[in-house]
C-alpha positions as protocol buffer text, in pm:
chain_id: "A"
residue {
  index: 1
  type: UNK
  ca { x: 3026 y: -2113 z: 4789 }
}
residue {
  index: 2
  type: UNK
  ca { x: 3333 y: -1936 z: 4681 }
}
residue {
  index: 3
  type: UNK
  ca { x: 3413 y: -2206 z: 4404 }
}
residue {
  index: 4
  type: UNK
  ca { x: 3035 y: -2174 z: 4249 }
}
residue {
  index: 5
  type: UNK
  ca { x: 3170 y: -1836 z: 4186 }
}
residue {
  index: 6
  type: UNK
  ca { x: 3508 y: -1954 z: 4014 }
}
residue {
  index: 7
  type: UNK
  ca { x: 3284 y: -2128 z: 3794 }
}
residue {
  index: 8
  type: UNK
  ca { x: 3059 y: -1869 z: 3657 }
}
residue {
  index: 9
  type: UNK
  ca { x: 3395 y: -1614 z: 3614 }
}
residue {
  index: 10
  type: UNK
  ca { x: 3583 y: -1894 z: 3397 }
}
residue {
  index: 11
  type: UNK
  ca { x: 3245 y: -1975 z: 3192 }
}
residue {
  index: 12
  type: UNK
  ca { x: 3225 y: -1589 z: 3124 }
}
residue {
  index: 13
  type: UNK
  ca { x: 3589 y: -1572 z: 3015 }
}
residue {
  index: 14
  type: UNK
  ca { x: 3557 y: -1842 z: 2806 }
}
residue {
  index: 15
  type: UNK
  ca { x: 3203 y: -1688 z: 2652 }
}
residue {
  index: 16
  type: UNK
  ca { x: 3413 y: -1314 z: 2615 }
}
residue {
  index: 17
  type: UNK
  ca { x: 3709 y: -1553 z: 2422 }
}
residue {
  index: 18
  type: UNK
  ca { x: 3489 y: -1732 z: 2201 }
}
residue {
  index: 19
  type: UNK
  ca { x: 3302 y: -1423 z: 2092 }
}
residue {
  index: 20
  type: UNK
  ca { x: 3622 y: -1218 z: 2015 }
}
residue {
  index: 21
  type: UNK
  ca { x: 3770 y: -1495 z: 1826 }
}
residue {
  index: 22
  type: UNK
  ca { x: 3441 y: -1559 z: 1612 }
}
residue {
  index: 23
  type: UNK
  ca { x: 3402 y: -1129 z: 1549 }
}
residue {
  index: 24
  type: UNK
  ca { x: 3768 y: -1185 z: 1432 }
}
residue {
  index: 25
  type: UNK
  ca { x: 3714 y: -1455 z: 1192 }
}
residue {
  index: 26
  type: UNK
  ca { x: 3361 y: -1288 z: 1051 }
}
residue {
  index: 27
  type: UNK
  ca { x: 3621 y: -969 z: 977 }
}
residue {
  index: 28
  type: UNK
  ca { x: 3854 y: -1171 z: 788 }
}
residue {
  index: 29
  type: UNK
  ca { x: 3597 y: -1353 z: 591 }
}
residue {
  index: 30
  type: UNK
  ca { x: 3599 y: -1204 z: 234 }
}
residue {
  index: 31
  type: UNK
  ca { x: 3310 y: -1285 z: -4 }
}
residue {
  index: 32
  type: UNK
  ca { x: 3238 y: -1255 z: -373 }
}
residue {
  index: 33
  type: UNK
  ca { x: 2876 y: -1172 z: -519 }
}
residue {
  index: 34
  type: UNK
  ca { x: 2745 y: -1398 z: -829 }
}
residue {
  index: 35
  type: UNK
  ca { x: 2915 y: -1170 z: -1058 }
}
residue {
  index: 36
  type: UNK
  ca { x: 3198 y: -1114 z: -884 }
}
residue {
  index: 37
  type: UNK
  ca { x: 3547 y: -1252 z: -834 }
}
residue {
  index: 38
  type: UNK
  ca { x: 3804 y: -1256 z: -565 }
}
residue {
  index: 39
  type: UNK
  ca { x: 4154 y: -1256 z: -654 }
}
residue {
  index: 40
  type: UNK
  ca { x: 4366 y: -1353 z: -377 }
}
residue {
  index: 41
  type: UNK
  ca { x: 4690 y: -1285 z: -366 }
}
residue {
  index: 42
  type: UNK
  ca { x: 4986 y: -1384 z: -59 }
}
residue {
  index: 43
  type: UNK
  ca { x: 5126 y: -1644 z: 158 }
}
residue {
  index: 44
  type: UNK
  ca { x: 4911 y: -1880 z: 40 }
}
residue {
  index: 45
  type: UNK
  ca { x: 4974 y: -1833 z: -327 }
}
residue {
  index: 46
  type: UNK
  ca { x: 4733 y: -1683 z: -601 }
}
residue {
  index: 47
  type: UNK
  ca { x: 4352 y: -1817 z: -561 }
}
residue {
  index: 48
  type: UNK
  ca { x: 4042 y: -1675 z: -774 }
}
residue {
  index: 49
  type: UNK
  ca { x: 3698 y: -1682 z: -584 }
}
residue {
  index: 50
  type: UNK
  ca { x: 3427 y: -1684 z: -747 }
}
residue {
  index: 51
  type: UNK
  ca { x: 3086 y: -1692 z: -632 }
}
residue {
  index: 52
  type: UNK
  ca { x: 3198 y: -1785 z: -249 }
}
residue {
  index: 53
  type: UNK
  ca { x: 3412 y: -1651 z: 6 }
}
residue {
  index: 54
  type: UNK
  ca { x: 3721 y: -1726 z: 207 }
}
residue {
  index: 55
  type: UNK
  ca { x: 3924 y: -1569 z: 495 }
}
residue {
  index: 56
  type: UNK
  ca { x: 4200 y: -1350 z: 393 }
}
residue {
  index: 57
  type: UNK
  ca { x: 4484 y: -1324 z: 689 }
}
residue {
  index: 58
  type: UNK
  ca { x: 4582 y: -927 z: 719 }
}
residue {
  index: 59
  type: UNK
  ca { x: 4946 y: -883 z: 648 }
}
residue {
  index: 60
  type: UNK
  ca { x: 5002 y: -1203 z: 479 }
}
residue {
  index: 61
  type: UNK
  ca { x: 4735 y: -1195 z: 222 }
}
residue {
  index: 62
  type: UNK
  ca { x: 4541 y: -920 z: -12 }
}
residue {
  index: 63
  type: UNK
  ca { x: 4279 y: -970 z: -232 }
}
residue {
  index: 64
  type: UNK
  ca { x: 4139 y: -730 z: -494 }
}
residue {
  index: 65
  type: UNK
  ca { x: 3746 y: -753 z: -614 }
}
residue {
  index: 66
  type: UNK
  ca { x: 3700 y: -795 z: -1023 }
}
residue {
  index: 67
  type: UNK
  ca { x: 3358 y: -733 z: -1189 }
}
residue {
  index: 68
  type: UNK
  ca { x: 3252 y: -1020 z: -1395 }
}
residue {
  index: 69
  type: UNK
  ca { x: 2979 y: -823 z: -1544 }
}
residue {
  index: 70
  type: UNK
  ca { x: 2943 y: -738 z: -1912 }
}
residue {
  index: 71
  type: UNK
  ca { x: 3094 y: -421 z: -2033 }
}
residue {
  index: 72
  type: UNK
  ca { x: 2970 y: -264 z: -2331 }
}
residue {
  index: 73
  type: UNK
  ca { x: 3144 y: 43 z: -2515 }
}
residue {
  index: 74
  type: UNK
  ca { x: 3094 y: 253 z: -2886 }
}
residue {
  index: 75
  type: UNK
  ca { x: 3357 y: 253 z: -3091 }
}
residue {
  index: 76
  type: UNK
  ca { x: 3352 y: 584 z: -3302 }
}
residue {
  index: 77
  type: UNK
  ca { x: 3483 y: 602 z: -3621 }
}
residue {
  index: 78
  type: UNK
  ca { x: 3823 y: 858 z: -3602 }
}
residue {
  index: 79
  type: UNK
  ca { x: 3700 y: 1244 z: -3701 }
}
residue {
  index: 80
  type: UNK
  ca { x: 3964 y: 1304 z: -3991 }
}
residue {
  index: 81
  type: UNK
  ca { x: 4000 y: 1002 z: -4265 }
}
residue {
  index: 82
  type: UNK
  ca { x: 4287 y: 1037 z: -4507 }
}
residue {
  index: 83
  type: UNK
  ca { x: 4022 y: 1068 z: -4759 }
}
residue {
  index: 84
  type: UNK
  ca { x: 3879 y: 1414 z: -4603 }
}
residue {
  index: 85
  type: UNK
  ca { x: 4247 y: 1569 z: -4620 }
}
residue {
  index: 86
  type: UNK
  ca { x: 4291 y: 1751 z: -4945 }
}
residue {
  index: 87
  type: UNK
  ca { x: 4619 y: 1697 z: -5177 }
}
residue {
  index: 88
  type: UNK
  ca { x: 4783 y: 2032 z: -5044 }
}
residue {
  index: 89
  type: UNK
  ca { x: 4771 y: 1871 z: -4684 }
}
residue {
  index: 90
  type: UNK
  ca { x: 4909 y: 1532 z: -4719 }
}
residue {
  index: 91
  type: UNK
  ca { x: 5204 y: 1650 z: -4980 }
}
residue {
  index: 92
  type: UNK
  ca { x: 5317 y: 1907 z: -4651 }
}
residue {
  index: 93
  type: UNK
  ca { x: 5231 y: 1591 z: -4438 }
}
residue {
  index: 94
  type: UNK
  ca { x: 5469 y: 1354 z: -4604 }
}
residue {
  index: 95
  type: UNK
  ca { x: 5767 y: 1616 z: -4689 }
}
residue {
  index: 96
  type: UNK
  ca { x: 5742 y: 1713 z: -4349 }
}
residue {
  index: 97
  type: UNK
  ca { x: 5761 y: 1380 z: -4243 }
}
residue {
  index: 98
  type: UNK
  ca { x: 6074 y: 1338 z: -4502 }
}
residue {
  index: 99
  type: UNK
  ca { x: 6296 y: 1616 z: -4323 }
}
residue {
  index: 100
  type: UNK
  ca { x: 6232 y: 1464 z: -3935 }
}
residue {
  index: 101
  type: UNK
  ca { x: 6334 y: 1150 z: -4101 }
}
residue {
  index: 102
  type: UNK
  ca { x: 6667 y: 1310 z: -4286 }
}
residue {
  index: 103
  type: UNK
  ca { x: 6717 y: 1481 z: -3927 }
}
residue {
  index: 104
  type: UNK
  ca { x: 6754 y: 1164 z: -3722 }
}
residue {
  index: 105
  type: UNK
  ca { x: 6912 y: 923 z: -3982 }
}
């Protein structure tokens, strides 16, 4: 009877193994979205994901997400034009810009 028991204590190891290796594995598993990218980055060399996932090994490997989704932004047209400046402001603009000049040359 005693070796039924050696049995059922091995089997539950080997059930408390398997589970801790799988919950390690599902923590290293990295995965990108469908607009998404992966760049991986390590021992391995330099991979890009994208649309899937892989395992990334801790201390060996990093990986850094990248949005593959459109970005839109206004370019505004600058406040002052040279044309908006009156006479008085660009002659002081330009002979100040002649004494800097003579001072470093």
């Amino acid at each position: 009877m005693r070796d039924f028991s050696d049995v059922w204590i091995i089997a539950g190891l080997v059930v408390v193994a398997i589970l801790f290796l799988m919950g390690m594995v599902a923590r290293m598993y990295r995965k990108a979205g469908p607009h998404e990218a992966l760049i991986v980055y390590g021992f391995r060399g330099t991979r890009i994901i994208k649309g899937g996932g892989t395992i990334i090994f801790p201390m060996v490997e990093q990986c850094k997400e990248l949005s593959l989704e459109l970005m839109s932004f206004d370019v505004a047209p600058p406040s002052a034009t040279p044309s908006a400046c009156s006479a008085r402001e660009v002659a002081l603009t330009s002979s100040v810009s002649r004494e800097l000049m003579r001072m470093w040359i």
